[in-house]
C-alpha positions in Angstrom: -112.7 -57.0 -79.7 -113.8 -59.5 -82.5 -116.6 -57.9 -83.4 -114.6 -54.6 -84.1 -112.3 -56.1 -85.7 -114.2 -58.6 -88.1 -116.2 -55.1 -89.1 -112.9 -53.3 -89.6 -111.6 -56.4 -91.9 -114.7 -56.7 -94.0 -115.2 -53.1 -94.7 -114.7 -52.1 -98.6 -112.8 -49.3 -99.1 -112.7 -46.2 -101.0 -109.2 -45.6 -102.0 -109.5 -41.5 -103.2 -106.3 -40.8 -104.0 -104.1 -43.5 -106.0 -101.9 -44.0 -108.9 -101.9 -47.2 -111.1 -99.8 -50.4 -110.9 -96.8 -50.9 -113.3 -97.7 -52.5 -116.8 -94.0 -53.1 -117.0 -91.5 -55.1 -115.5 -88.9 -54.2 -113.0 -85.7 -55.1 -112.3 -84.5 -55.3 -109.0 -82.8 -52.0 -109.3 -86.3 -50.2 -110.2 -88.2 -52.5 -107.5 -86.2 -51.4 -104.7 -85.7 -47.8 -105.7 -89.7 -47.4 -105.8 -89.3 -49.0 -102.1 -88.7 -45.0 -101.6 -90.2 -41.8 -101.5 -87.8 -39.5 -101.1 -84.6 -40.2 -103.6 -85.1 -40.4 -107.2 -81.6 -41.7 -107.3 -80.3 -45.4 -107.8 -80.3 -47.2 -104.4 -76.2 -47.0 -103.6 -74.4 -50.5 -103.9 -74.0 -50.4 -100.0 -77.7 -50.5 -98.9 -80.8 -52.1 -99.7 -84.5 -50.4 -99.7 -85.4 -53.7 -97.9 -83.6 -52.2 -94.9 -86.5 -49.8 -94.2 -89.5 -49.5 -92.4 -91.7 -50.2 -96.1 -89.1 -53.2 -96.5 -89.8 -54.9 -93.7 -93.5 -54.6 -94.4 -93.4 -55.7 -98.1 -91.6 -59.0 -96.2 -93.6 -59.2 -93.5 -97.1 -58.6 -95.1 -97.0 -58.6 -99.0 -94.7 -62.3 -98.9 -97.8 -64.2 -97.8 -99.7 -63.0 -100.4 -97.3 -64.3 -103.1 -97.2 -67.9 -101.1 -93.8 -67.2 -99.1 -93.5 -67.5 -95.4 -93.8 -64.1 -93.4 -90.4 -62.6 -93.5 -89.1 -64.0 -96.2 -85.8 -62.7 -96.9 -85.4 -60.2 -99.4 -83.4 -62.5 -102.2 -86.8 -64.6 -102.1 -89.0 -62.6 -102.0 -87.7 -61.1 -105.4 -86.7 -64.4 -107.0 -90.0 -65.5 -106.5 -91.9 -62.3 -107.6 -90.1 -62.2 -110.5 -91.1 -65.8 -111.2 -94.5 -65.2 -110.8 -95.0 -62.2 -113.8 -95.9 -58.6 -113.2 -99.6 -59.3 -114.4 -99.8 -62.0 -111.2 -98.4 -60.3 -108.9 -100.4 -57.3 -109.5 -104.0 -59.5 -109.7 -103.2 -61.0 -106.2 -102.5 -57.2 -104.5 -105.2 -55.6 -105.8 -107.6 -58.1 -105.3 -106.1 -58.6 -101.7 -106.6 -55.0 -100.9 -110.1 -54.6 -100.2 -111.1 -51.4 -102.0 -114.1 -51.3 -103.8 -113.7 -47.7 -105.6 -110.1 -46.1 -106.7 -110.0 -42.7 -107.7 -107.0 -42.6 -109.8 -104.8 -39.6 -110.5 -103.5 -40.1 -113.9 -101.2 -37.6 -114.7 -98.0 -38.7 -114.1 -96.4 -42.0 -115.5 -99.6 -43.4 -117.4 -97.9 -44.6 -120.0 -96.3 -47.3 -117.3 -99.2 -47.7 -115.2 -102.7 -49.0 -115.4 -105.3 -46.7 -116.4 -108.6 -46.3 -114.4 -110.4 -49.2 -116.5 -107.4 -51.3 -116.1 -107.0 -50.8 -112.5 -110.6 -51.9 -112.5 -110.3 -54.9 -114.5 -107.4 -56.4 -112.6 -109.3 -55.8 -109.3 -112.4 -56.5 -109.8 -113.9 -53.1 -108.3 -114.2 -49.3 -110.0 -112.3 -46.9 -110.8 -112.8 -43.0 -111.4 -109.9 -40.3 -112.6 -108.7 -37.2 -110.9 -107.5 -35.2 -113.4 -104.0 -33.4 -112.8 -104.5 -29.7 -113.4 -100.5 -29.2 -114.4 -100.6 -32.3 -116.4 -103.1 -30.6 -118.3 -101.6 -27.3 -119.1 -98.3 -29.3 -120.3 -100.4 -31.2 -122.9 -102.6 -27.8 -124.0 -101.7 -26.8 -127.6 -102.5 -23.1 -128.0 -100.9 -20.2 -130.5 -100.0 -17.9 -128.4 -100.6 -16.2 -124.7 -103.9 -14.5 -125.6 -105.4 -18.0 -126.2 -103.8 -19.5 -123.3 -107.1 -19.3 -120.8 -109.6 -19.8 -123.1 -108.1 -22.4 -124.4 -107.3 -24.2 -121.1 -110.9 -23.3 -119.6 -112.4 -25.5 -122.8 -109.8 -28.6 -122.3 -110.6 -28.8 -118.1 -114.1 -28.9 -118.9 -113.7 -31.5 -121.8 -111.4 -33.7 -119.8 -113.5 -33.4 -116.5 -116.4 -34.3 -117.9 -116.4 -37.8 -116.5 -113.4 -37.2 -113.5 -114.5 -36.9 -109.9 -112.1 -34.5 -109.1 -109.0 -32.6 -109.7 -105.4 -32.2 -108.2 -103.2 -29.9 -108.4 -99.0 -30.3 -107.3 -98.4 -26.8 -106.8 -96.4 -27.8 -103.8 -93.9 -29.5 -106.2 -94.0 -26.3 -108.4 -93.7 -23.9 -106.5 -94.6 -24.0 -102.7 -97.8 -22.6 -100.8 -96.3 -19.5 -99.3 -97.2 -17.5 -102.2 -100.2 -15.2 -102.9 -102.9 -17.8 -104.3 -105.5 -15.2 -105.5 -106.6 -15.4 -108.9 -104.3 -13.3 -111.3 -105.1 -10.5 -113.9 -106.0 -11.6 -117.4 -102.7 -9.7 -118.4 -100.2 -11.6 -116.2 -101.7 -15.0 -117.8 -101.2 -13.9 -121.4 -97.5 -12.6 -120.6 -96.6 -15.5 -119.0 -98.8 -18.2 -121.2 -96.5 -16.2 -124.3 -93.3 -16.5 -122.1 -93.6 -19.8 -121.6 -94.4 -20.4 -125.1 -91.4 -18.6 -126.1 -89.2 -21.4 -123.7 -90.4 -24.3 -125.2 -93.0 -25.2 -122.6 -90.6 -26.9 -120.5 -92.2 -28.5 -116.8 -94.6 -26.0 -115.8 -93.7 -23.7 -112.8 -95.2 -20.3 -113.7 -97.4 -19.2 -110.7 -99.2 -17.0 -112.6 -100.4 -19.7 -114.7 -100.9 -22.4 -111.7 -103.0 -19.8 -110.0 -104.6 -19.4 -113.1 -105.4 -23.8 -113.4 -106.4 -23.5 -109.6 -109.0 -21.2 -109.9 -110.4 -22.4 -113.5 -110.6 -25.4 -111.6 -112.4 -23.8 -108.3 -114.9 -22.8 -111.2 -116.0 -25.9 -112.2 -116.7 -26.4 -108.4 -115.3 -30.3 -108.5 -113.7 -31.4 -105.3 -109.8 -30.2 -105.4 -107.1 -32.9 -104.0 -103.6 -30.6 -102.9 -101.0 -32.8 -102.3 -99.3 -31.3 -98.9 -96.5 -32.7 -96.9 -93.5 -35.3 -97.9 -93.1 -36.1 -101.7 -89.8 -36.7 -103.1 -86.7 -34.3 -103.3 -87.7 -32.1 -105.7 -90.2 -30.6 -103.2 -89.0 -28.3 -100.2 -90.7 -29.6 -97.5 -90.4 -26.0 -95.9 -93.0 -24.5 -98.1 -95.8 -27.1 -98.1 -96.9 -27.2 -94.8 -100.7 -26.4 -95.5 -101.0 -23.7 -92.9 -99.7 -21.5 -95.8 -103.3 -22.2 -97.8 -105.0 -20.6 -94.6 -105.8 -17.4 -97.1 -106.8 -19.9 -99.9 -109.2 -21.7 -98.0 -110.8 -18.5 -96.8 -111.5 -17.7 -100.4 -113.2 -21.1 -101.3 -115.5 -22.0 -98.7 -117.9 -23.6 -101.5 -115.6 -26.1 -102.9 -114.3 -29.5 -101.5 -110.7 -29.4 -100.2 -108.6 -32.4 -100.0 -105.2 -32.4 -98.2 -103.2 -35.5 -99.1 -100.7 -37.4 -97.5 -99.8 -34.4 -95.3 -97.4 -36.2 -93.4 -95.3 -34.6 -91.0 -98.1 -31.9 -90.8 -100.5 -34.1 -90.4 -102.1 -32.4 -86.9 -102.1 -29.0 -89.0 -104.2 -30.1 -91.4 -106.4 -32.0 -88.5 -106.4 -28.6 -87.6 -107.5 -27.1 -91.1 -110.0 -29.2 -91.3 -111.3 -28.3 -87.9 -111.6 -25.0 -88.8 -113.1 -25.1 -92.4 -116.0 -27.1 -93.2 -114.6 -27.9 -96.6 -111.3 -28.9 -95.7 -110.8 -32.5 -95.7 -107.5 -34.7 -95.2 -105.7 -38.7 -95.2 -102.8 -39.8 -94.1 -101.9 -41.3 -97.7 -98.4 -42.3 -98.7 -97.0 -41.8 -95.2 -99.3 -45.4 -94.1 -96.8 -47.6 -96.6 -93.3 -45.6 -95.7 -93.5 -45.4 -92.0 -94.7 -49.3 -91.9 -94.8 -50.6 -88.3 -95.0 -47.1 -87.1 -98.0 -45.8 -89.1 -99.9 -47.0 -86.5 -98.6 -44.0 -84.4 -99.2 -42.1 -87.7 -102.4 -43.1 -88.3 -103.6 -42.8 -84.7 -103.1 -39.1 -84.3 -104.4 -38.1 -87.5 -107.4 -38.8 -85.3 -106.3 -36.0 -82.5 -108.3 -32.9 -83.4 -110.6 -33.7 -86.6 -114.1 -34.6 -87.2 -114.2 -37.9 -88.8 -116.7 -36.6 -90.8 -113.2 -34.8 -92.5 -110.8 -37.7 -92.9 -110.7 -40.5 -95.7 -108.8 -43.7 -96.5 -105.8 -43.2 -99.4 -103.0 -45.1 -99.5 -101.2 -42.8 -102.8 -99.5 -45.9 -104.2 -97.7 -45.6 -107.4 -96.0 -48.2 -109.3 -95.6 -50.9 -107.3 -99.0 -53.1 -106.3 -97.4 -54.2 -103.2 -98.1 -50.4 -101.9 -101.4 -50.4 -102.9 -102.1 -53.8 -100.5 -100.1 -52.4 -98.1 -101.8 -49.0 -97.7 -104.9 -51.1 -97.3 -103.8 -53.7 -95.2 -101.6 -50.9 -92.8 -104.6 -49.2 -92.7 -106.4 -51.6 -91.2 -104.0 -52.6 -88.7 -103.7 -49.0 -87.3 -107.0 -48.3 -87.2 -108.1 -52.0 -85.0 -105.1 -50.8 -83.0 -106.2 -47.5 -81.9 -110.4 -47.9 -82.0 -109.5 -51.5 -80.2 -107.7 -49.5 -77.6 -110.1 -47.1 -76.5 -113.0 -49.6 -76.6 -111.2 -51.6 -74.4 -110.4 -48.6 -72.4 -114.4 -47.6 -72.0 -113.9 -43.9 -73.7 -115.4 -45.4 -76.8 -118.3 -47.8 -77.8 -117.9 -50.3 -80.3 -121.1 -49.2 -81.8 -119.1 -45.9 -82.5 -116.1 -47.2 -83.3 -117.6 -49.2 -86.2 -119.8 -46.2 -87.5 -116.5 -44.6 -87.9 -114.6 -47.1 -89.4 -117.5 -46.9 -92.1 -117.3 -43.0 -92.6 -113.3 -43.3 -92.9 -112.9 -46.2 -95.1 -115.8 -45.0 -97.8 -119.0 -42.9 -96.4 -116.8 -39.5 -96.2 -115.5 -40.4 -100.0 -118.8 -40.9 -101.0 -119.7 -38.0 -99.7 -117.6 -35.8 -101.2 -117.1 -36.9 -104.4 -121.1 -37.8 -105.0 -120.3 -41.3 -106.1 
């Protein structure tokens, strides 16, 4: 299976949905609490995030990278990081990684994290933003509730002048099982006032996140959803993106991407079965489940064209997630094209077309980079 798996290694990728690396330094604390998904919450005394799936991998896979054995235990591996400086550490993941092209959500945290020109820099490839459609509205000065859409409508198309795309966390905010039609010019104003009125606090009005989705449908720009797991703040119950069924009916001109989508990944293999502009990854839930994304990975393939499905790794923070979504990536995907060339239900010639359209054609695509 060399030849597959030589092809699979040497393969650039398009990373199209990512966060920057830290600009800041970390104490072991921070490090180990961003070792999660799930909790916001200090790491209790009685554990360690190295005890996880993601902690083993950062040992097993990221340690080399910084010149430690494989495995290194987890004192070592942070004695010597920290030795080393952020600015090193970050070079050597990034660069390790193998992605040509990051599309870089940039509306949560910059002021800690690269931007997309320094994400660039340190890794020697490109970078493009996806521009957060709540992040936006948080940072929109207006008067009052009449001026709220006009206003809005003039900064998406200022700040998305340059971006390939934007995002919207409406799954944070407030769930998918909700009508998603475009509201009346009426219910923006009262609640663009109301809001007003509060103090803007985190935005979580659905009449103004309807609003942001479909000034952003508008503009016809590909549209990234984040679906599936996220941290605690999110109830997993309402995301599962069979609820955007209605939604997706409603926008059969504009590019859909599902990220992360993990545990629903099959449903949205499903989705984007069904609608030809419904595409998906298995972002975020590569680095957590570590050993086991291969499982993860390999039945994202179940149902979907892989015309649909595109590389992300949604690392935040920490450059060790942005190797590792990479490098996991990679594994899982020899694994399971290795397998079923071996088995004689695929060729290698179509194995390594695929790999292509995965790892960067389908981004390409859909984004017109």
């Amino acid at each position: 299976m060399t030849g597959l798996d030589d092809h699979i290694a040497a393969t650039p990728l398009i990373d199209h949905h990512v966060h920057g690396a830290f600009t800041v330094d970390l104490d072991r604390a921070g490090f180990e609490q961003h070792l999660n998904e799930g909790s916001p919450a200090a790491v209790p005394p009685w554990m360690t995030q190295f005890d996880s799936q993601l902690g083993f991998a950062v040992r097993r896979w990221c340690a080399p990278v910084l010149d430690l054995p494989a495995h290194a235990p987890a004192d070592e591996y942070w004695a010597h990081r920290t030795e080393l400086g952020t600015a090193e550490v970050t070079r050597r993941f990034l660069r390790a990684a193998g992605v040509s092209d990051w599309l870089v959500d940039t509306g949560y945290g910059a002021g800690s994290l690269l931007d997309p020109d320094g994400m660039a820099a340190v890794s020697g490839g490109r970078a493009r933003e996806v521009v957060r459609l709540e992040s936006l509205a948080e940072e929109l000065e207006y008067d009052s509730g009449r001026d709220y859409a006009d206003a809005f409508t003039a900064l998406l198309a200022e700040r998305t002048q340059d971006a390939v795309a934007v995002k919207s966390i409406l799954a944070y905010r407030t769930g998918f099982d909700l009508d998603l039609t475009p509201p009346a010019p009426a219910a923006v104003s009262n609640a663009a006032q109301r809001w007003l009125d509060e103090g803007r606090p985190r935005l979580a009005d659905k009449a103004l996140i309807r609003f942001g989705l479909h000034a952003a449908v508008a503009r016809g720009l590909p549209l990234q959803l984040h679906t599936g797991i996220g941290d605690r703040d999110l109830d997993l119950r309402r995301v599962n993106p069979l609820h955007l069924v209605d939604f997706l009916r409603s926008v059969p001109d504009v590019p859909i991407l599902l990220l992360h989508c993990y545990p629903f990944h099959r449903e949205a293999g499903y989705l984007a079965q069904a609608f030809p502009n419904v595409h998906f990854d298995v972002g975020l839930a590569i680095t957590q489940s570590g050993v086991r994304s291969a499982a993860v990975v390999a039945e994202s393939f179940e149902l979907a064209p892989f015309a649909k499905q595109l590389y992300a790794s949604d690392a935040w923070g920490l450059p060790e997630l942005h190797y590792l979504g990479a490098l996991l990536w990679r594994r899982a995907v020899a694994a399971a094209f290795g397998h079923w060339v071996g088995e004689g239900d695929w060729s290698r010639a179509d194995a390594r077309r695929v790999v292509t359209m995965i790892a960067r054609d389908n981004a390409r695509r859909v984004y017109r980079l």
